[in-house]
C-alpha positions in Angstrom: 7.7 -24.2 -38.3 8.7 -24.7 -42.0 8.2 -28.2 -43.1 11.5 -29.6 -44.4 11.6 -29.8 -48.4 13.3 -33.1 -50.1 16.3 -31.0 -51.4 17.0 -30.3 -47.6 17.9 -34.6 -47.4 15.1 -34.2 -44.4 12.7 -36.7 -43.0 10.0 -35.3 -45.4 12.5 -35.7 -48.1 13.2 -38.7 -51.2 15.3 -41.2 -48.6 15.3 -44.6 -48.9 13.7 -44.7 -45.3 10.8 -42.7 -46.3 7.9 -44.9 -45.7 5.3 -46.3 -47.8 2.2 -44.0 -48.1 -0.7 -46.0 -46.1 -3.3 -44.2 -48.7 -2.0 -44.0 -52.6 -4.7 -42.9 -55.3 -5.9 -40.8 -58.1 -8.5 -37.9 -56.0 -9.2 -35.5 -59.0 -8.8 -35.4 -62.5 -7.5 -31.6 -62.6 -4.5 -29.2 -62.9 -2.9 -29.0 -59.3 -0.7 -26.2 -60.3 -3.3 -23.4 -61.1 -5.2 -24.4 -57.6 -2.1 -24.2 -55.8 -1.3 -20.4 -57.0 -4.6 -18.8 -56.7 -3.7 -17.4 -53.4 -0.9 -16.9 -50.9 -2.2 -20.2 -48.6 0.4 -22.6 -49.9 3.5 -20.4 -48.9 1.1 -21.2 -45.1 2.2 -23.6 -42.7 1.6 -26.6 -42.6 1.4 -25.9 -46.5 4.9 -26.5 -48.2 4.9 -26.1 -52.3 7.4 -28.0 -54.5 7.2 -25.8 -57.2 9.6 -28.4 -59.4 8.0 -31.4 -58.5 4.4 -29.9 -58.4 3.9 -31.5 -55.2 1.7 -30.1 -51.8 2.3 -31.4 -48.7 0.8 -30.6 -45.8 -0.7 -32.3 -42.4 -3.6 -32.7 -40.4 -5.8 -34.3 -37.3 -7.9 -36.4 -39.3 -10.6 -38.3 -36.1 -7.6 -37.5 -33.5 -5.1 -38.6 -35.4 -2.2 -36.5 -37.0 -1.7 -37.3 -41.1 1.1 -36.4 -43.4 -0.9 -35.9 -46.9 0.7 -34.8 -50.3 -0.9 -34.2 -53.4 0.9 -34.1 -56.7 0.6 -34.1 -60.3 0.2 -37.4 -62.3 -0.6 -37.4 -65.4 -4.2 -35.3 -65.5 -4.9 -36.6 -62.0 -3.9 -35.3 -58.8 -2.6 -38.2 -56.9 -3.0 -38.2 -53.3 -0.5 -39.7 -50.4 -1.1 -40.4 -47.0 1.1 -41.3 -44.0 -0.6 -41.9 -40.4 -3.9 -43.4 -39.2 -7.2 -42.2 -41.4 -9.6 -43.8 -43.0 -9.8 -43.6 -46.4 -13.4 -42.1 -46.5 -12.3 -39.1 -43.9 -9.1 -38.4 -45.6 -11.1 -38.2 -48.9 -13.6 -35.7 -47.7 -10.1 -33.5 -46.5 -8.2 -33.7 -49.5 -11.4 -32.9 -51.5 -11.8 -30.0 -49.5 -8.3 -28.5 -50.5 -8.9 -29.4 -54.2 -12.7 -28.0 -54.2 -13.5 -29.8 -57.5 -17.0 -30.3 -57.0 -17.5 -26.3 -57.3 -19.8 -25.3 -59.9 -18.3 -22.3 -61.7 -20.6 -22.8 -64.9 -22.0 -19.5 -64.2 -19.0 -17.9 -63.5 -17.4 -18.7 -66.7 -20.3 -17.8 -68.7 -19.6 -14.2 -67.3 -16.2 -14.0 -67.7 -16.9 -15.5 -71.5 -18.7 -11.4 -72.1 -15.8 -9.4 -71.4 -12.4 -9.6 -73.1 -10.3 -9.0 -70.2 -11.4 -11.9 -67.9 -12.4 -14.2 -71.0 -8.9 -15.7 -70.2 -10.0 -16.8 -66.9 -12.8 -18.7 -68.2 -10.8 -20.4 -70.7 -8.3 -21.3 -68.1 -11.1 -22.7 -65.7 -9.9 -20.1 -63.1 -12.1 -19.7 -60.4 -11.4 -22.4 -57.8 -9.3 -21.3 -54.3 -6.6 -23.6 -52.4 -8.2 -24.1 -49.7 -7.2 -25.4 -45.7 -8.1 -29.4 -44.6 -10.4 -27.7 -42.5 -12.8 -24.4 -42.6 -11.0 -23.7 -38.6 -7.6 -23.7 -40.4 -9.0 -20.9 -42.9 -10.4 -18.7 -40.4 -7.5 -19.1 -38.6 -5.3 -18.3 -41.3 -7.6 -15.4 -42.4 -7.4 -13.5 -39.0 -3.6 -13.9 -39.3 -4.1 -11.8 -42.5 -5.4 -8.7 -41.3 -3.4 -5.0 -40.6 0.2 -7.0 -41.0 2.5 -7.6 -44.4 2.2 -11.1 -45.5 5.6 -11.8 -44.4 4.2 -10.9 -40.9 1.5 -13.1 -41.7 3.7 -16.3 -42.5 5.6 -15.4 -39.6 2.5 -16.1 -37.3 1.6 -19.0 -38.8 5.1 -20.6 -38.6 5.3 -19.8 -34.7 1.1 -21.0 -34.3 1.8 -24.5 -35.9 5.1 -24.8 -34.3 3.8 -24.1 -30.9 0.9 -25.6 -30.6 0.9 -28.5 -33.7 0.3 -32.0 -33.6 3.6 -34.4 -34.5 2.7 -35.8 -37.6 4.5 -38.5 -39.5 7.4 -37.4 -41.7 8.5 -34.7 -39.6 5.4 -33.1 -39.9 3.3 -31.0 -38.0 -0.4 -30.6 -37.8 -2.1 -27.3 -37.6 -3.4 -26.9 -33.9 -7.4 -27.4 -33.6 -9.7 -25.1 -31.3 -9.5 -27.2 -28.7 -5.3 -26.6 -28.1 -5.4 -23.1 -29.0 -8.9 -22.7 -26.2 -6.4 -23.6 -23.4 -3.4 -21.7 -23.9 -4.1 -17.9 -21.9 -4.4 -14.9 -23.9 -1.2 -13.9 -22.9 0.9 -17.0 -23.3 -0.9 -17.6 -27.1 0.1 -14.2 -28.0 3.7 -14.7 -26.9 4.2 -17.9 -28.3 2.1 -17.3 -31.9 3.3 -13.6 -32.2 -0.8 -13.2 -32.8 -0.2 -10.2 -30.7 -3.4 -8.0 -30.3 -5.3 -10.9 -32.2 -4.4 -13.7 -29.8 -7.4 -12.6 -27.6 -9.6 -12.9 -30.3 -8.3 -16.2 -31.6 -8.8 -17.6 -28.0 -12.0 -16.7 -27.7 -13.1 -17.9 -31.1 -11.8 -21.3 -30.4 -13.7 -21.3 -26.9 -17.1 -20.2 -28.8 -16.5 -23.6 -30.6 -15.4 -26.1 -28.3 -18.5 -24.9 -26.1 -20.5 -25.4 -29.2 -21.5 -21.8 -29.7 -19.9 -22.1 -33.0 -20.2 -24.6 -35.5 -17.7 -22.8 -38.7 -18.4 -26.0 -40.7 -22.3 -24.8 -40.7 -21.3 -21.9 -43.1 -20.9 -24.3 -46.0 -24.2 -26.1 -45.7 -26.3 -25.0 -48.8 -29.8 -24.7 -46.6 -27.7 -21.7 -44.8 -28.5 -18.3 -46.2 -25.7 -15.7 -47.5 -27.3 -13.4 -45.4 -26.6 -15.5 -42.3 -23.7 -16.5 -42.7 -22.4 -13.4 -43.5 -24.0 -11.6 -40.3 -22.1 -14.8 -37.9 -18.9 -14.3 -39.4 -19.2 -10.3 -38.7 -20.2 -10.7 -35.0 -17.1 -12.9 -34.0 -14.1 -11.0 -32.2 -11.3 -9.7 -34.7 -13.5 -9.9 -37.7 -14.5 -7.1 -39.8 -15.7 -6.5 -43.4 -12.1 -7.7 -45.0 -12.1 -10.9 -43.1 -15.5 -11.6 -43.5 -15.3 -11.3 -47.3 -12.4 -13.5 -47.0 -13.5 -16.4 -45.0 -17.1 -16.7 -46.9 -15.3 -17.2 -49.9 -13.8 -20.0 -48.7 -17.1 -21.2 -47.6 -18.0 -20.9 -51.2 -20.0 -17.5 -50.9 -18.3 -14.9 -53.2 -21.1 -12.2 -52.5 -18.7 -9.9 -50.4 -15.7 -8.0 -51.9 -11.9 -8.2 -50.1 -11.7 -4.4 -49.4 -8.4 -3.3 -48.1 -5.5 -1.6 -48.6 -4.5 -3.2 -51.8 -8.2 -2.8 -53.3 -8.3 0.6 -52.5 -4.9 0.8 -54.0 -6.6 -1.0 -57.1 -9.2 1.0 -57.3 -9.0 4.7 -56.3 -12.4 5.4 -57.2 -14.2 3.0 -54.7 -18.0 3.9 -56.5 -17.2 3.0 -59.7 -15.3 0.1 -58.6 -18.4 -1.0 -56.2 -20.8 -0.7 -59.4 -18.4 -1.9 -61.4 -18.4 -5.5 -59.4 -22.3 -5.0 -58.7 -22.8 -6.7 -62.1 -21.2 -9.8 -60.8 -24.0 -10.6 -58.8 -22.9 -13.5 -56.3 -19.5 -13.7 -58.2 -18.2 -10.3 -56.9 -15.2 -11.8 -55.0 -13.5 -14.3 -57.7 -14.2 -11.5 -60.3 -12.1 -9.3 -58.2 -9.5 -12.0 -57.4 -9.1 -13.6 -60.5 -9.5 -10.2 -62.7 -6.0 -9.2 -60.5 -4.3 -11.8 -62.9 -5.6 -10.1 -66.0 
């Protein structure tokens, strides 16, 4: 369901009625814009981009309870909004998930600083992903990526959330968390969602983790190897070498390279282009990702 903008004269929008944010305060001192483009997520629901106001808004089920959070640009801060019960500590630890300023990219940059074409990227501070309030809502959003257009893509996410969401103040609606999307049958899911093929798959991925055969949030713990990780993500239903690439990215491992159709298209000649990102070591993905832009 697409969130309602301000220009619509919604309940999300600039109305006298509009409540007072219960949470109001500077989270990051950074560019919001830049993070917001690096990828397709924010054009996701419950993601909605202002692109004049630089403002993000989304929702989520912060300790069972559904929050309405935007993030905009003040000043060199991102300031951060909150509607709905959270504590201030929990919403935090969401909100600094999305904006992922506390990723070193030192080494990155020092990379991109040796060759001409990405030098940009370094100068920029490129490098950092938009990601989801939660690792689930990334996977989630990842599987919804694969062998469909990205209009087909937004098209399942719309139906998921507005299926299966949380109400969340303003209007909003929460992504759904595994335990919702465990007790809807395959067949009902895939009608609803339009996940088609994939809704058996995202069932039983939730299942695995509300029997707590699958802990997603593990794969960002730093004692947790690459290796690992890498060989979970693999093993789940619905996943294969794309996806995987994908969501350990967003788990902050950039080992794995995105290949599909569009790097194939990208690179015709798939051993040079494999030797070619080699050199970037643990940095393969964002030097592919980011080296699209130069």
């Amino acid at each position: 369901m697409a969130n309602i903008s301000p220009a619509d004269g919604g309940p999300d929008g600039n109305c006298p009625d509009r409540p007072a944010p219960a949470h109001s305060y500077p989270a990051a001192r950074t560019a919001l814009e830049p993070l917001v483009n690096s990828h397709g997520w924010r054009t996701l629901a419950p993601f909605s981009w202002d692109q004049d106001g630089l403002r993000l808004k989304t929702a989520v089920v912060i300790s069972g309870e559904a929050v309405a959070i935007d993030l905009s640009q003040s000043g060199p801060h991102v300031l951060a909004e909150a509607w709905g019960e959270a504590g201030r500590r929990e919403l935090d630890a969401v909100i600094q998930r999305m904006l992922w300023c506390d990723l070193d990219l030192d080494e990155f940059h020092v990379r991109c600083r040796r060759q001409k074409r990405y030098r940009a990227v370094a100068e920029c501070g490129d490098g950092r992903l938009l990601r989801s309030p939660t690792l689930w809502e990334d996977l989630v959003k990842v599987l919804a990526t694969t062998n469909i257009s990205w209009s087909g893509t937004r098209a399942m996410t719309d139906r998921l959330v507005a299926a299966l969401g949380e109400p969340a103040p303003l209007g909003r609606t929460a992504f759904p968390g595994p335990d919702i999307v465990a007790r809807v049958p395959t067949d009902e899911l895939a009608a609803r969602s339009g996940f088609g093929y994939r809704a058996g798959s995202l069932r039983r991925i939730a299942q695995l983790v509300v029997e707590g055969r699958l802990d997603p949030d593990s794969w960002e713990r730093p004692d947790r190897s690459d290796g690992a990780v890498a060989r979970e993500i693999l093993e789940l239903p619905g996943v294969g070498p794309y996806a995987q690439a994908c969501i350990m990215a967003l788990c902050g491992r950039f080992c794995h390279l995105p290949i599909d159709s569009v790097f194939r298209a990208r690179h015709p000649d798939a051993d040079a282009a494999l030797r070619h990102y080699r050199s970037w070591g643990r940095w393969k993905y964002l030097a592919y990702w980011f080296g699209r832009k130069t």
